[in-house]
MDTraj code that builds the backbone (N, CA, C; nanometers):
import mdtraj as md
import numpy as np

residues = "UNK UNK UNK UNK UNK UNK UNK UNK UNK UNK UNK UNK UNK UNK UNK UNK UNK UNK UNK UNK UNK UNK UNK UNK UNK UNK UNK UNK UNK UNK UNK UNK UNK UNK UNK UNK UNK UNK UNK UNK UNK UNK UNK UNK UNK UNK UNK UNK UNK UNK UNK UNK UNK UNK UNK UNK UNK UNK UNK UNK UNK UNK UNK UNK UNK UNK UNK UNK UNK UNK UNK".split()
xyz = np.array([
    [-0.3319, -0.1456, 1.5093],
    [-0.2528, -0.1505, 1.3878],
    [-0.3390, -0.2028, 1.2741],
    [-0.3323, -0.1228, 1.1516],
    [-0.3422, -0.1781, 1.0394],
    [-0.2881, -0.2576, 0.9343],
    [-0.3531, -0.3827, 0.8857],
    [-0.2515, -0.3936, 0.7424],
    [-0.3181, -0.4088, 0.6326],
    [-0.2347, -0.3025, 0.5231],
    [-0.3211, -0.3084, 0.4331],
    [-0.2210, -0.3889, 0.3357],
    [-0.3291, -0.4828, 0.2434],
    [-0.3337, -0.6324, 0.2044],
    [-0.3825, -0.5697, 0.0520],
    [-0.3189, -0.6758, -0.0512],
    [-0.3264, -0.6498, -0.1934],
    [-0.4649, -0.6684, -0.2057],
    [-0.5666, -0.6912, -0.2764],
    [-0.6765, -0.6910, -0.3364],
    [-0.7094, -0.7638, -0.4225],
    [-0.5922, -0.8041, -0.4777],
    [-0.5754, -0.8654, -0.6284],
    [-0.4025, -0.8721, -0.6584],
    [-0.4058, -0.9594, -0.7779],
    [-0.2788, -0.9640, -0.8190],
    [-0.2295, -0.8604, -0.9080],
    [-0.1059, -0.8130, -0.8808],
    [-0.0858, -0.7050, -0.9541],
    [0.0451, -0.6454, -0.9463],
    [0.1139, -0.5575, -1.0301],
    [0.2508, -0.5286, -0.9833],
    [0.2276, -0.3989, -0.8972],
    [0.3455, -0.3672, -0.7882],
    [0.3324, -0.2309, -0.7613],
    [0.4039, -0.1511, -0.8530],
    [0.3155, -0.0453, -0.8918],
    [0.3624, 0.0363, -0.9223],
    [0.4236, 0.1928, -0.9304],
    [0.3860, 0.2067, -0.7952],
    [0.4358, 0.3500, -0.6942],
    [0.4456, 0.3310, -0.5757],
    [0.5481, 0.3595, -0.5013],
    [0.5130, 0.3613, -0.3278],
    [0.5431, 0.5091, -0.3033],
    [0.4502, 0.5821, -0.2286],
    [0.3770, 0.7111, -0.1985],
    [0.4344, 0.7088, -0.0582],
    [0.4537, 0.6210, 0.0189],
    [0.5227, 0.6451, 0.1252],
    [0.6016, 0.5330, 0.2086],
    [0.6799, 0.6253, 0.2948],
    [0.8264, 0.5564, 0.4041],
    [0.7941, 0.5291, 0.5221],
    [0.8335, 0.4063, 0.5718],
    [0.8757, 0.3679, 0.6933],
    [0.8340, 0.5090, 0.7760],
    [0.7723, 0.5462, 0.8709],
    [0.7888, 0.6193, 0.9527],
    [0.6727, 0.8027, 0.9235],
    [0.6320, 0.7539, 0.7846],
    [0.6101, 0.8374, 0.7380],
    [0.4357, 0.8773, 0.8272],
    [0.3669, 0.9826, 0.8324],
    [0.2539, 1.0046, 0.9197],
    [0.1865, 1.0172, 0.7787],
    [0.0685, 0.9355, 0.7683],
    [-0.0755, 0.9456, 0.6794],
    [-0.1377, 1.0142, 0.7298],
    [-0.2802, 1.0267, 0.6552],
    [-0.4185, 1.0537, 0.7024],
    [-0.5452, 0.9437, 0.6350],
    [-0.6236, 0.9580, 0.6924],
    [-0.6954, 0.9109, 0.5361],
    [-0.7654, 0.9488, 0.4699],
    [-0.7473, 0.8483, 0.3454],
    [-0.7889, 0.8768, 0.2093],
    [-0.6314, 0.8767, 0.1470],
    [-0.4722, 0.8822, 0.2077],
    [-0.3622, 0.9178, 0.1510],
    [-0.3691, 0.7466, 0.1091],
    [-0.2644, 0.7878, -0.0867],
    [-0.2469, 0.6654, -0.1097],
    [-0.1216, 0.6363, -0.0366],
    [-0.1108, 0.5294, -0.0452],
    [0.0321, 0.4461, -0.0017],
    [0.0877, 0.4228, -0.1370],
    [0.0164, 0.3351, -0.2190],
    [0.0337, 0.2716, -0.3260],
    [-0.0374, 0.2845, -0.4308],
    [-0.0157, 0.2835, -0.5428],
    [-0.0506, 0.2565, -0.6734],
    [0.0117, 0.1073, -0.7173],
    [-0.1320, 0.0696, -0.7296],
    [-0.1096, -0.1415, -0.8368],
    [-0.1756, -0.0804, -0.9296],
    [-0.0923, -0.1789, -1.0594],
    [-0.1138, -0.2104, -1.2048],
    [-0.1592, -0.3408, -1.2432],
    [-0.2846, -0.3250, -1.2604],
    [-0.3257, -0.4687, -1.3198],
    [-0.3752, -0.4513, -1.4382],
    [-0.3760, -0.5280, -1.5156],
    [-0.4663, -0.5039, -1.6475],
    [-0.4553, -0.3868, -1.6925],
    [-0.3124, -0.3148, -1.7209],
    [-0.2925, -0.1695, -1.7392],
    [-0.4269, -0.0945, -1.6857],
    [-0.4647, -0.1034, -1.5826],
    [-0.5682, -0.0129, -1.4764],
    [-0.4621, -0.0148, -1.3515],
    [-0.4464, 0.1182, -1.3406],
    [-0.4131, 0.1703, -1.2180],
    [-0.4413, 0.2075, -1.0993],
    [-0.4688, 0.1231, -1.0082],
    [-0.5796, 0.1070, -0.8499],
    [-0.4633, 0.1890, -0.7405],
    [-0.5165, 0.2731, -0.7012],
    [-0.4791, 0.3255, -0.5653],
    [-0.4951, 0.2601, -0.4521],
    [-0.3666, 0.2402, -0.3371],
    [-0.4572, 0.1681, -0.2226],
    [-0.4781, 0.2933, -0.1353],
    [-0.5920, 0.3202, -0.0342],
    [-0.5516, 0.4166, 0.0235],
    [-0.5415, 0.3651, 0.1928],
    [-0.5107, 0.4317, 0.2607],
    [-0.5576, 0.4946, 0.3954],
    [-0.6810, 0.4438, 0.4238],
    [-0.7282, 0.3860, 0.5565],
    [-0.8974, 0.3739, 0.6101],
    [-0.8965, 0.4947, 0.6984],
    [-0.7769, 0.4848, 0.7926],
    [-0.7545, 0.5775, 0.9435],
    [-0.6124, 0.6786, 0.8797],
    [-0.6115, 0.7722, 1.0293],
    [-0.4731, 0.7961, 1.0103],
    [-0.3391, 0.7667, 1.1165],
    [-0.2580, 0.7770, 1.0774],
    [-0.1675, 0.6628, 1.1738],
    [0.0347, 0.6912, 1.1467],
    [0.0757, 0.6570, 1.1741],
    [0.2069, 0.6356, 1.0957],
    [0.2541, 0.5433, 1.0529],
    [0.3577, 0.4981, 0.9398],
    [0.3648, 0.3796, 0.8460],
    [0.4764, 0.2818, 0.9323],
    [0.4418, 0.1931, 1.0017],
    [0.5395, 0.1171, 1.0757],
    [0.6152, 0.0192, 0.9701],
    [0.5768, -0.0261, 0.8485],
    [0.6563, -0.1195, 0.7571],
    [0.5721, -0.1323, 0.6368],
    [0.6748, -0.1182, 0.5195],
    [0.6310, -0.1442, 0.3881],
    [0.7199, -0.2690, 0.3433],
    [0.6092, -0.3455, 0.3012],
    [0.6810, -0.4889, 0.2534],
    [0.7262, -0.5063, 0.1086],
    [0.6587, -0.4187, 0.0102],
    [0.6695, -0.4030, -0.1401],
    [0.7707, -0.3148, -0.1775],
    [0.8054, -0.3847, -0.2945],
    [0.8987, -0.2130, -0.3669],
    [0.8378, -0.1912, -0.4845],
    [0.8474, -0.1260, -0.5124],
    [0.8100, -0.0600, -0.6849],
    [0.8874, -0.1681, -0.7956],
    [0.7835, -0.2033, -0.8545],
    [0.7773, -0.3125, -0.9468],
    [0.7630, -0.4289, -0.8924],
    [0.7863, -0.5058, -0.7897],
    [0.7483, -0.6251, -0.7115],
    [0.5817, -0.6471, -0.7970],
    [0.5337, -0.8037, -0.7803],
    [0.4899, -0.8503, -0.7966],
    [0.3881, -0.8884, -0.6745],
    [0.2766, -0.8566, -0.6757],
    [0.2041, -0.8857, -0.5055],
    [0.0758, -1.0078, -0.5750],
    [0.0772, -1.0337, -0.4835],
    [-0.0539, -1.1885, -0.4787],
    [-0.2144, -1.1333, -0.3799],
    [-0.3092, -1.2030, -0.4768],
    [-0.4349, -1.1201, -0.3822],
    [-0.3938, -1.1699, -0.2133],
    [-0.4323, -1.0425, -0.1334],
    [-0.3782, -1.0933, -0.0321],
    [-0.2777, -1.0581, 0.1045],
    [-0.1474, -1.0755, 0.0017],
    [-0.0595, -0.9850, 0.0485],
    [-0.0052, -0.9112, 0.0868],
    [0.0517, -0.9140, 0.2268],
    [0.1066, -0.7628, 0.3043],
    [0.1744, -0.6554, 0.2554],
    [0.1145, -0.5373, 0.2023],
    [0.1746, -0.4071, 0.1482],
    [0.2640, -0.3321, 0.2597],
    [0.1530, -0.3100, 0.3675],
    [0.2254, -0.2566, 0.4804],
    [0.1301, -0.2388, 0.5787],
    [0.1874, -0.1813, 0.7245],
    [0.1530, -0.1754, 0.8266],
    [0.1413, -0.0635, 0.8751],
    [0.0098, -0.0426, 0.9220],
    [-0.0211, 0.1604, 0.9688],
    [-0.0580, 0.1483, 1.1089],
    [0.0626, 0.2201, 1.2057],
    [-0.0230, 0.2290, 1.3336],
    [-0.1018, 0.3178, 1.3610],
    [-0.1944, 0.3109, 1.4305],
    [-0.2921, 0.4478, 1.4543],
    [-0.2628, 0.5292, 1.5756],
])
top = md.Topology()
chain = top.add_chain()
for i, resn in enumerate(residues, 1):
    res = top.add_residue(resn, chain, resSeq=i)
    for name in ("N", "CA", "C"):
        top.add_atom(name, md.element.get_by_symbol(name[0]), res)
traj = md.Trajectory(xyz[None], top)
């Protein structure tokens, strides 16, 4: 299992995918807004999305659990 973890502080500002949903990689999950710059998180592996902890507009801390990808 993966978790992919904020980077920085920042709001979310898109979630690209659901609970259950099958990635690949390189797929974003997320789009953060910091410093009106818009960072993609992506994918390392591919896997399916066992839990997203953020919603769109939430507030994340460097760090922080976005979500969980099983492989």
């Amino acid at each position: 299992m993966a978790e992919i973890r904020a980077e920085m502080v920042a709001n979310v500002f898109k979630v690209n995918a659901a609970e259950g949903d099958r990635v690949d990689e390189g797929d974003t999950l997320f789009v953060l807004e910091s410093m009106k710059m818009e960072v993609p998180v992506q994918v390392e592996d591919p896997g399916r999305v066992i839990s997203i902890q953020v919603d769109e507009g939430d507030v994340v801390q460097e760090g922080d659990l976005l979500a969980v990808v099983e492989s």
